[in-house]
NUPANU-532787 format. One line per field, with one value per residue: residue in three letters; z negated, x, y of N, C-alpha, C in turn. Coordinates in Angstrom, 3 decimals, m for minus. Layout:
N
r	(ALA / ...) .
npz	(Z / ...) .
npx	(X / ...) .
npy	(Y / ...) .
capz	(Z / ...) .
capx	(X / ...) .
capy	(Y / ...) .
cpz	(Z / ...) .
cpx	(X / ...) .
cpy	(Y / ...) .
***
This chain:
158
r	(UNK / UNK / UNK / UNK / UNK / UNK / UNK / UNK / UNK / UNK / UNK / UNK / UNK / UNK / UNK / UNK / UNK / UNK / UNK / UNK / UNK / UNK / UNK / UNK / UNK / UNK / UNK / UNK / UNK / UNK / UNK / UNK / UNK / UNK / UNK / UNK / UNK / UNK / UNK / UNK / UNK / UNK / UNK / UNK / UNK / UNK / UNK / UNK / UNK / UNK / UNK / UNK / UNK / UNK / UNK / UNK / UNK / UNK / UNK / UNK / UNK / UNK / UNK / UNK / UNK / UNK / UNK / UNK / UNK / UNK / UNK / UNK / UNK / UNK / UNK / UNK / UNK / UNK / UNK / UNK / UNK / UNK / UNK / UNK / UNK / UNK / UNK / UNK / UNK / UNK / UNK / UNK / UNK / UNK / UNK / UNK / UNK / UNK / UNK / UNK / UNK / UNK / UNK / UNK / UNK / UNK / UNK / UNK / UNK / UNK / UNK / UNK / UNK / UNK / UNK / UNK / UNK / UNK / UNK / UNK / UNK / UNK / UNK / UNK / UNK / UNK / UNK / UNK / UNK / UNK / UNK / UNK / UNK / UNK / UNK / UNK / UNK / UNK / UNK / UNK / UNK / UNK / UNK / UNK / UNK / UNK / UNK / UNK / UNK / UNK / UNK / UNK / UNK / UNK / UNK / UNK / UNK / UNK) .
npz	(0.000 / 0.608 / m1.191 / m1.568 / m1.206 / m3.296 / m5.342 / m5.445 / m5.256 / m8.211 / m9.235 / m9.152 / m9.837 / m12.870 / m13.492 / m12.779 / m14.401 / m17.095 / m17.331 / m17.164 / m19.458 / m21.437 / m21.462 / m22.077 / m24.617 / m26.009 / m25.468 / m27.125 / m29.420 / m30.131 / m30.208 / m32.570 / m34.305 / m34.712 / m35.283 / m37.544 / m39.070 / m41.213 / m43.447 / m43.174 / m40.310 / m41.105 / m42.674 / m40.536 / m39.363 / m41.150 / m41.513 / m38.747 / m37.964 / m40.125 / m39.619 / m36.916 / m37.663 / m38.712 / m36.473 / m34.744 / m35.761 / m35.736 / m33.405 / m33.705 / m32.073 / m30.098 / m27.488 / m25.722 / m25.239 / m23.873 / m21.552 / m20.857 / m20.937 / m18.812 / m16.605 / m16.155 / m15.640 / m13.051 / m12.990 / m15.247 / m16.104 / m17.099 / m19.538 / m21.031 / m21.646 / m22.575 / m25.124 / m26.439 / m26.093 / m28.179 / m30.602 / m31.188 / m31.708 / m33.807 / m35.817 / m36.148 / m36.765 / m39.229 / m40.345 / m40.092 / m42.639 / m44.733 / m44.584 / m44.966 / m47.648 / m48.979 / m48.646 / m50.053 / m52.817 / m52.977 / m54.382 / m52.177 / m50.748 / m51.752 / m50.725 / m48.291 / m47.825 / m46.527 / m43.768 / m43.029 / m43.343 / m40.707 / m38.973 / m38.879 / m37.290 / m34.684 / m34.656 / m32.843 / m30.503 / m30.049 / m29.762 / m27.330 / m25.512 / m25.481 / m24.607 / m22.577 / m20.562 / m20.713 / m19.374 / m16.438 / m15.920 / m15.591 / m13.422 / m11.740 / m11.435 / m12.182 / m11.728 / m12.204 / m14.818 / m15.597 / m14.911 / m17.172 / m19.204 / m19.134 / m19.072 / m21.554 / m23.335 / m22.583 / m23.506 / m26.123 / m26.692 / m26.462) .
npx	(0.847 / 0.307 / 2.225 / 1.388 / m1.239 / m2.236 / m1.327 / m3.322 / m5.676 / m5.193 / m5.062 / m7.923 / m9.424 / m8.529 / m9.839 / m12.567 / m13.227 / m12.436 / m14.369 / m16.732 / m16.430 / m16.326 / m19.076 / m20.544 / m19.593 / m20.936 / m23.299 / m23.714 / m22.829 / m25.226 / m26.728 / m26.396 / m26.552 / m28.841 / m30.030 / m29.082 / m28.553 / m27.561 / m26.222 / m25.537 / m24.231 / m21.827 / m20.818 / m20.187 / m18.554 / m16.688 / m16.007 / m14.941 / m13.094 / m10.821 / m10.755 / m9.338 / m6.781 / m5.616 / m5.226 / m3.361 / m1.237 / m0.567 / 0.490 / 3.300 / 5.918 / 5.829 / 4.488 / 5.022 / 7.948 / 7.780 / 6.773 / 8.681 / 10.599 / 9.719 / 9.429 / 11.993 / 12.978 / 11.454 / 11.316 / 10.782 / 8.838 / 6.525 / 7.214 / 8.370 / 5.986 / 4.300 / 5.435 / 4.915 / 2.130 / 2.204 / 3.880 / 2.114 / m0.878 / m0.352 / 0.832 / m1.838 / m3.374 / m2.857 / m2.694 / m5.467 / m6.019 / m4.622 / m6.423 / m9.171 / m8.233 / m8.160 / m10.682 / m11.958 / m10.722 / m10.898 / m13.043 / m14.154 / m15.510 / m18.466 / m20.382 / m20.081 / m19.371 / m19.605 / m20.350 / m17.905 / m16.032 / m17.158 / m16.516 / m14.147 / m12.822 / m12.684 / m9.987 / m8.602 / m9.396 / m9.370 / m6.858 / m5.890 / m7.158 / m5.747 / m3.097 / m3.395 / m4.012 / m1.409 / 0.181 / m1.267 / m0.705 / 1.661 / 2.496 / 0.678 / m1.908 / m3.790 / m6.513 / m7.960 / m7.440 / m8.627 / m11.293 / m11.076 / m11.024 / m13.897 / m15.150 / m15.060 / m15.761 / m18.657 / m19.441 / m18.794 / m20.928 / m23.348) .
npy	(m1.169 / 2.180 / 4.876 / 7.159 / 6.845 / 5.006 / 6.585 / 8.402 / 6.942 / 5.006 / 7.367 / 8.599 / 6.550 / 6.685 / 8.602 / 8.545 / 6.195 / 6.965 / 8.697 / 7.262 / 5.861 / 7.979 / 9.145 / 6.403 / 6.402 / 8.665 / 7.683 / 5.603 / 6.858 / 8.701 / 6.332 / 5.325 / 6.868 / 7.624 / 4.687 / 4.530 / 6.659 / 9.489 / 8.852 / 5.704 / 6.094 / 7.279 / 4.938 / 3.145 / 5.120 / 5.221 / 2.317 / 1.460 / 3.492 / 2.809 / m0.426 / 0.785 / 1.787 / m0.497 / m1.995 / m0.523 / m0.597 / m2.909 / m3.313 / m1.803 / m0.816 / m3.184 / m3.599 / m1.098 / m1.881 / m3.991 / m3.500 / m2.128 / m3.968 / m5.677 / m4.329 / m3.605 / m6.517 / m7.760 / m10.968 / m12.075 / m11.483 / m12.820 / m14.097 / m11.659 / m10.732 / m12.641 / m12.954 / m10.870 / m10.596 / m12.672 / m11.921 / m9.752 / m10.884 / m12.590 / m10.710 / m9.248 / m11.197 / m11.092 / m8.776 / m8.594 / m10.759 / m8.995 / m6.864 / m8.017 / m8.737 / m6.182 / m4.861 / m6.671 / m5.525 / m3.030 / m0.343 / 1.380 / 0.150 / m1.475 / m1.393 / m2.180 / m4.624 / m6.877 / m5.902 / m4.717 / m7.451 / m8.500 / m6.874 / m6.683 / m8.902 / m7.969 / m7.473 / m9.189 / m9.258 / m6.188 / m6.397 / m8.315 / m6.520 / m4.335 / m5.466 / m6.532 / m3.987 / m3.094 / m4.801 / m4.495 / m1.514 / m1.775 / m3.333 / m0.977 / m0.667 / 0.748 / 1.106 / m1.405 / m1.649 / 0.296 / m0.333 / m2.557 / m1.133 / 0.348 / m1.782 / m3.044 / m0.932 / m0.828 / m3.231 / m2.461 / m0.903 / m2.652) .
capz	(0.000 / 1.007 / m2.353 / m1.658 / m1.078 / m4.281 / m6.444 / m5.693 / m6.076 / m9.946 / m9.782 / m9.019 / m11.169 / m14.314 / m13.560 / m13.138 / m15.462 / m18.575 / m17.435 / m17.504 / m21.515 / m22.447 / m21.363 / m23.267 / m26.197 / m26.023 / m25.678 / m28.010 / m30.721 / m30.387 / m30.786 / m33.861 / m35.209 / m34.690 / m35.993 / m38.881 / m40.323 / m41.602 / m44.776 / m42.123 / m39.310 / m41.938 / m42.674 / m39.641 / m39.031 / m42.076 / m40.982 / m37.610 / m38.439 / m41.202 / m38.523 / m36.117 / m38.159 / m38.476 / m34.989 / m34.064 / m37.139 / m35.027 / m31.734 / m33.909 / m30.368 / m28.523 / m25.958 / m24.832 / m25.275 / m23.133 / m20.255 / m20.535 / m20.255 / m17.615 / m15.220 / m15.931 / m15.665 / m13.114 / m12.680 / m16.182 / m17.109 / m18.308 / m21.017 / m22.310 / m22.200 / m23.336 / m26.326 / m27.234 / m26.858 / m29.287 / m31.736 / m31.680 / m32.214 / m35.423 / m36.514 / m35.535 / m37.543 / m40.247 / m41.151 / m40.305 / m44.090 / m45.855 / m44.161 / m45.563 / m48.649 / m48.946 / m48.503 / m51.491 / m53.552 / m53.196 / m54.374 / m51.421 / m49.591 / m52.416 / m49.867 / m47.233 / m47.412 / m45.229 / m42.382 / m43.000 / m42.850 / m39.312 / m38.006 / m38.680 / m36.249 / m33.105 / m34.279 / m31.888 / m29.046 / m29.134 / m29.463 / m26.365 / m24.732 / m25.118 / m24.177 / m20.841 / m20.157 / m20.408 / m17.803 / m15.419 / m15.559 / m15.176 / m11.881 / m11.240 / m11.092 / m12.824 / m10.909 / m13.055 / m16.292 / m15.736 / m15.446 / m18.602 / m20.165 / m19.346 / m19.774 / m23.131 / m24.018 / m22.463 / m24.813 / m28.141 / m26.522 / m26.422) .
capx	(0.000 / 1.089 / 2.152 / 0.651 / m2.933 / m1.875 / m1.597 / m4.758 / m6.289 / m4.981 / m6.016 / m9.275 / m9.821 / m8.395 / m10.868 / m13.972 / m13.337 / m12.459 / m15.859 / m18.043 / m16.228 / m17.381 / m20.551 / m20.979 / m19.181 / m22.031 / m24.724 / m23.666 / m22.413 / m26.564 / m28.339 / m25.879 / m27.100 / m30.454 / m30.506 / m28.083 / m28.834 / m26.200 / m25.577 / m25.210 / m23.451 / m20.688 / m19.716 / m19.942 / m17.139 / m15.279 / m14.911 / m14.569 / m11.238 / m10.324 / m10.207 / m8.590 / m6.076 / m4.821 / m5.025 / m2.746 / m0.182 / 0.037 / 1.727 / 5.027 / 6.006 / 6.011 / 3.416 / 6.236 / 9.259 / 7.380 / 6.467 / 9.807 / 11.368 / 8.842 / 9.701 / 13.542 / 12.967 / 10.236 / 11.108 / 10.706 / 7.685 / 5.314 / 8.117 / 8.127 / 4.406 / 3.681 / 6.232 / 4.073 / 0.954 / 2.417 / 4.147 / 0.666 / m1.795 / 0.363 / 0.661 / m2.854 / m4.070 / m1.481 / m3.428 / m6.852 / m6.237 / m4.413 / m7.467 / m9.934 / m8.081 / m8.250 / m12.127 / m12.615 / m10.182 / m11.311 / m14.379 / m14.866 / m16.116 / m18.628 / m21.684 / m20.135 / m17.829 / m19.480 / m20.271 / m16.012 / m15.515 / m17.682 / m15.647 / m12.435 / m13.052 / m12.641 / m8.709 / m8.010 / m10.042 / m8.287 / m4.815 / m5.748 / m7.334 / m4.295 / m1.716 / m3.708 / m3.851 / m0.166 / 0.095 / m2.230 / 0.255 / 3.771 / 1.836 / 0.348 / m3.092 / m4.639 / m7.950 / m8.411 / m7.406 / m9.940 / m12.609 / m10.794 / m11.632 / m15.158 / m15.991 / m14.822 / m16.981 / m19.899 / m19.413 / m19.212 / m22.482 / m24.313) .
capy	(0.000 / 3.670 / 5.046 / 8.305 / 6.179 / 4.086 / 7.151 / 9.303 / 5.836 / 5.077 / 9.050 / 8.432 / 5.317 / 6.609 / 9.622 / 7.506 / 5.630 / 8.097 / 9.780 / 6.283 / 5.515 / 8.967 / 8.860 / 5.365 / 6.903 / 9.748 / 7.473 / 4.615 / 7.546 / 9.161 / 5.316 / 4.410 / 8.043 / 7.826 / 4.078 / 4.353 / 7.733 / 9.938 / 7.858 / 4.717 / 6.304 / 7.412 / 4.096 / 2.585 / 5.553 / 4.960 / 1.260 / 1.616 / 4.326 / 1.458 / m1.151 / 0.901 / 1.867 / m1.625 / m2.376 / 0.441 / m1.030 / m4.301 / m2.916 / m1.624 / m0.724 / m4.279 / m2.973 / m0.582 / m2.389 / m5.232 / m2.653 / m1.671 / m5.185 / m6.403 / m3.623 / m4.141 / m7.769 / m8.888 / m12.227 / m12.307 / m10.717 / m13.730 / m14.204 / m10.903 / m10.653 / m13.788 / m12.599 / m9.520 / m11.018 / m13.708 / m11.112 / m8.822 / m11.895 / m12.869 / m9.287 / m9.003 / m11.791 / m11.432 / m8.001 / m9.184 / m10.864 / m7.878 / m5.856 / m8.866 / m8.418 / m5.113 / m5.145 / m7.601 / m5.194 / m1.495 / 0.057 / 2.267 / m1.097 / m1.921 / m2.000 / m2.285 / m5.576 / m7.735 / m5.367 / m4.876 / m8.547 / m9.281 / m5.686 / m6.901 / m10.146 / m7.441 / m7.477 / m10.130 / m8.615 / m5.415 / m6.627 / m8.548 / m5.829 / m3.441 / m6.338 / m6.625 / m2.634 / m2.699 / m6.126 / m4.012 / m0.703 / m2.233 / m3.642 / 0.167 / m1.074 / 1.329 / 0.837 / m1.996 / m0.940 / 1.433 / m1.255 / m3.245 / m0.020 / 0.169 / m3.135 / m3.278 / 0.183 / m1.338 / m4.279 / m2.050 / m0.319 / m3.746) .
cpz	(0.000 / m0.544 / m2.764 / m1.920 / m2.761 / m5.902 / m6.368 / m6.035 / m7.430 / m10.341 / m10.384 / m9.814 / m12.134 / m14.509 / m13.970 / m14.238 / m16.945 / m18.306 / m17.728 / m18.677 / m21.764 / m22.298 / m22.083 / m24.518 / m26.518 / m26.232 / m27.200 / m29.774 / m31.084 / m30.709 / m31.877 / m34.612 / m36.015 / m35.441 / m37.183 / m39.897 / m40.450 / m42.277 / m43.485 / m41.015 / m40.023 / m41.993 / m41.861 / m39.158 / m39.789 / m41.536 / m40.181 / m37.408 / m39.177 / m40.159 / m37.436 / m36.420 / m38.554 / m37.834 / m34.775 / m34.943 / m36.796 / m33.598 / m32.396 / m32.800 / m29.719 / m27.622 / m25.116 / m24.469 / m23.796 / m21.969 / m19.915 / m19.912 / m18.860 / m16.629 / m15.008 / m15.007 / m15.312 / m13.054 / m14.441 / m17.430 / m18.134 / m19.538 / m21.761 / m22.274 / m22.697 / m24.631 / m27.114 / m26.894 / m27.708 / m30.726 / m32.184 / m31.986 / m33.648 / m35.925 / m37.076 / m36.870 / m39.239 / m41.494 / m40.923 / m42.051 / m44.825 / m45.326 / m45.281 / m47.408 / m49.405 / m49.150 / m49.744 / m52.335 / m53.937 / m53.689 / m53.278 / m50.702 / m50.656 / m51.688 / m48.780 / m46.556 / m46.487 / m43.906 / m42.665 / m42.106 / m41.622 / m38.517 / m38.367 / m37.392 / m34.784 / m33.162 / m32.644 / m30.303 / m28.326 / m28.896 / m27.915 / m25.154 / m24.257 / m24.486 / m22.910 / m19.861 / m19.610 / m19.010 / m16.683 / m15.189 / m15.563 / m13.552 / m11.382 / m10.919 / m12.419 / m12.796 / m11.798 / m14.392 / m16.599 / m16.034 / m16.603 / m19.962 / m20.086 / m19.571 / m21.432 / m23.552 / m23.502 / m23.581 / m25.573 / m27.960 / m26.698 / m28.106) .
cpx	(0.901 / 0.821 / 1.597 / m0.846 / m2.786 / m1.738 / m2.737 / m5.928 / m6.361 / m5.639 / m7.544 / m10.297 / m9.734 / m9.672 / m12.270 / m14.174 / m13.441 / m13.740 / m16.955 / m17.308 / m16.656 / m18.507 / m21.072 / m20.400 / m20.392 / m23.242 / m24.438 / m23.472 / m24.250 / m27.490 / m27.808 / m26.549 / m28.537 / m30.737 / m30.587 / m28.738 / m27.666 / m25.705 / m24.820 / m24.230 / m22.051 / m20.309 / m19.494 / m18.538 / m16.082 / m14.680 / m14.587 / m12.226 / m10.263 / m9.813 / m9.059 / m7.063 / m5.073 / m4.426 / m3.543 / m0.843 / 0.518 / 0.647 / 3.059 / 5.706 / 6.272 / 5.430 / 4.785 / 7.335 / 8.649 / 7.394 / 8.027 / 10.720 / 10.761 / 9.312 / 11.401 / 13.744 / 12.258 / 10.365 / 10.716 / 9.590 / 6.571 / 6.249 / 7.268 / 6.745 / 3.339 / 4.768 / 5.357 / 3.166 / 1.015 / 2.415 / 2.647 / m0.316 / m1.416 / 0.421 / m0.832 / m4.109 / m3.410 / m2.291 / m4.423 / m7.034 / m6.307 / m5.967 / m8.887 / m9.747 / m8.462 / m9.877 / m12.493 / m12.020 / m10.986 / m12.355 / m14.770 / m15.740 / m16.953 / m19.811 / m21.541 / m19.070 / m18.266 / m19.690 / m18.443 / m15.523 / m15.865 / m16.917 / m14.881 / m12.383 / m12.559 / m11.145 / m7.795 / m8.294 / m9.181 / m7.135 / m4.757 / m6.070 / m6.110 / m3.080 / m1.889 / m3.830 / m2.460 / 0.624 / m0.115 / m1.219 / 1.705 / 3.380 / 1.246 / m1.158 / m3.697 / m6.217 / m8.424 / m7.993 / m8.480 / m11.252 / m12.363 / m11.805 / m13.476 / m15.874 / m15.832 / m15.833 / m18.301 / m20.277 / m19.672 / m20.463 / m23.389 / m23.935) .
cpy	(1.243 / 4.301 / 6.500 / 8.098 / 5.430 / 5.330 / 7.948 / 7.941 / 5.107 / 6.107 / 8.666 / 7.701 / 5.744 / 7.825 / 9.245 / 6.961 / 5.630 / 8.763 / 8.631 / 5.683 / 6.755 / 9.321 / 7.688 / 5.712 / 7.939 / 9.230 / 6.408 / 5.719 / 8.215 / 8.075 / 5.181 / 5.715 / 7.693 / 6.417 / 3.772 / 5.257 / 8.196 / 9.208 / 6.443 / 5.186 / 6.434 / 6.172 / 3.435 / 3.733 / 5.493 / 3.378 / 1.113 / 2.581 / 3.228 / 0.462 / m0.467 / 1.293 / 0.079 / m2.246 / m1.801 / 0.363 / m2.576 / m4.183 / m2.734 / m1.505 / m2.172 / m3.559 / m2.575 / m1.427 / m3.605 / m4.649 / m2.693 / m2.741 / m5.763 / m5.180 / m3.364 / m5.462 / m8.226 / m10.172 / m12.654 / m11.593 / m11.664 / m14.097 / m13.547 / m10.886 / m11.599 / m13.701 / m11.481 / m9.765 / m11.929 / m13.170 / m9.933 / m9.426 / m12.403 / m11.790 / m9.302 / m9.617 / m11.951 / m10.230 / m7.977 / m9.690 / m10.083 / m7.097 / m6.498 / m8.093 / m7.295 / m4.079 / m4.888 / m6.507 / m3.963 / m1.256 / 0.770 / 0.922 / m1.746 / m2.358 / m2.017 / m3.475 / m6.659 / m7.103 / m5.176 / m6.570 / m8.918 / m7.968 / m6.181 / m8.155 / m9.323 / m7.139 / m8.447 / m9.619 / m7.405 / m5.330 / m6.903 / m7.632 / m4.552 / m3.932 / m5.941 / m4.877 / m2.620 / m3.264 / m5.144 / m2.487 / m0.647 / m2.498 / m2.393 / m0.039 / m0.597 / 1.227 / m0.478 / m2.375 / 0.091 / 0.515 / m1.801 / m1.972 / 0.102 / m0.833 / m3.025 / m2.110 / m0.407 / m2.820 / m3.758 / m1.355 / m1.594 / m3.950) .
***
């Protein structure tokens, strides 16, 4: 592909695509309102931040380092990326417990520890979903990183 056609096309995709996640962030953020309530919507954002915050504690930069090796090293990319989706699934699930733990411990989570415990379960999802973003832009195929991305927001909308 002509790399001039190849970048207004990533263009184009990452465009689309950041406009159809905030439009499902817009609608999905007005039904959780409207079903939750303020009191309800709050903790669905306290655990939601909570979770994501542990997510974002299980990259420790592999992601990069992996991009970085895989486009040093293609003959050798299902290694490293079968290395950092290894090292981020064990991370992943390593603080899925402390997170568990963490739950059972605190008082801020006193009514809210089993909606905690069935949100922590989407650790695995987005480790994998970020591994595969990274896969999809060492290859420049943004165009479907863009869909990864909306699929997955159409998921947390359902």
């Amino acid at each position: 592909m002509n790399s001039s056609l190849g970048v207004v096309k990533n263009t184009f995709s990452q465009i689309a695509g950041r406009a159809i996640v905030v439009a499902v962030s817009i609608l999905s953020t007005a039904l959780l309102t409207r079903s939750f309530g303020p009191d309800g919507f709050g903790d669905y954002i306290f655990l939601t931040s909570f979770i994501l915050l542990f997510v974002g504690l299980s990259d420790l930069g592999t992601t990069t380092i992996g991009v970085r090796e895989a486009a040093s090293h293609p003959e050798k990319e299902e290694i490293f990326f079968g290395n950092v989706l290894t090292v981020r699934l064990f991370l992943s699930f390593l603080l899925l417990a402390v997170f568990n733990l963490l739950v059972i411990l605190l008082p801020q989570f006193a009514g809210l520890r089993l909606s905690a415990f069935i949100g922590s379960f989407v650790f695995p999802f987005l480790v994998l979903r970020t591994t595969g973003q990274a896969v999809l832009q060492t290859h420049l195929r943004l165009d479907l990183a863009s869909r990864l991305e909306v699929f997955a927001a159409g998921l947390m909308l359902i």
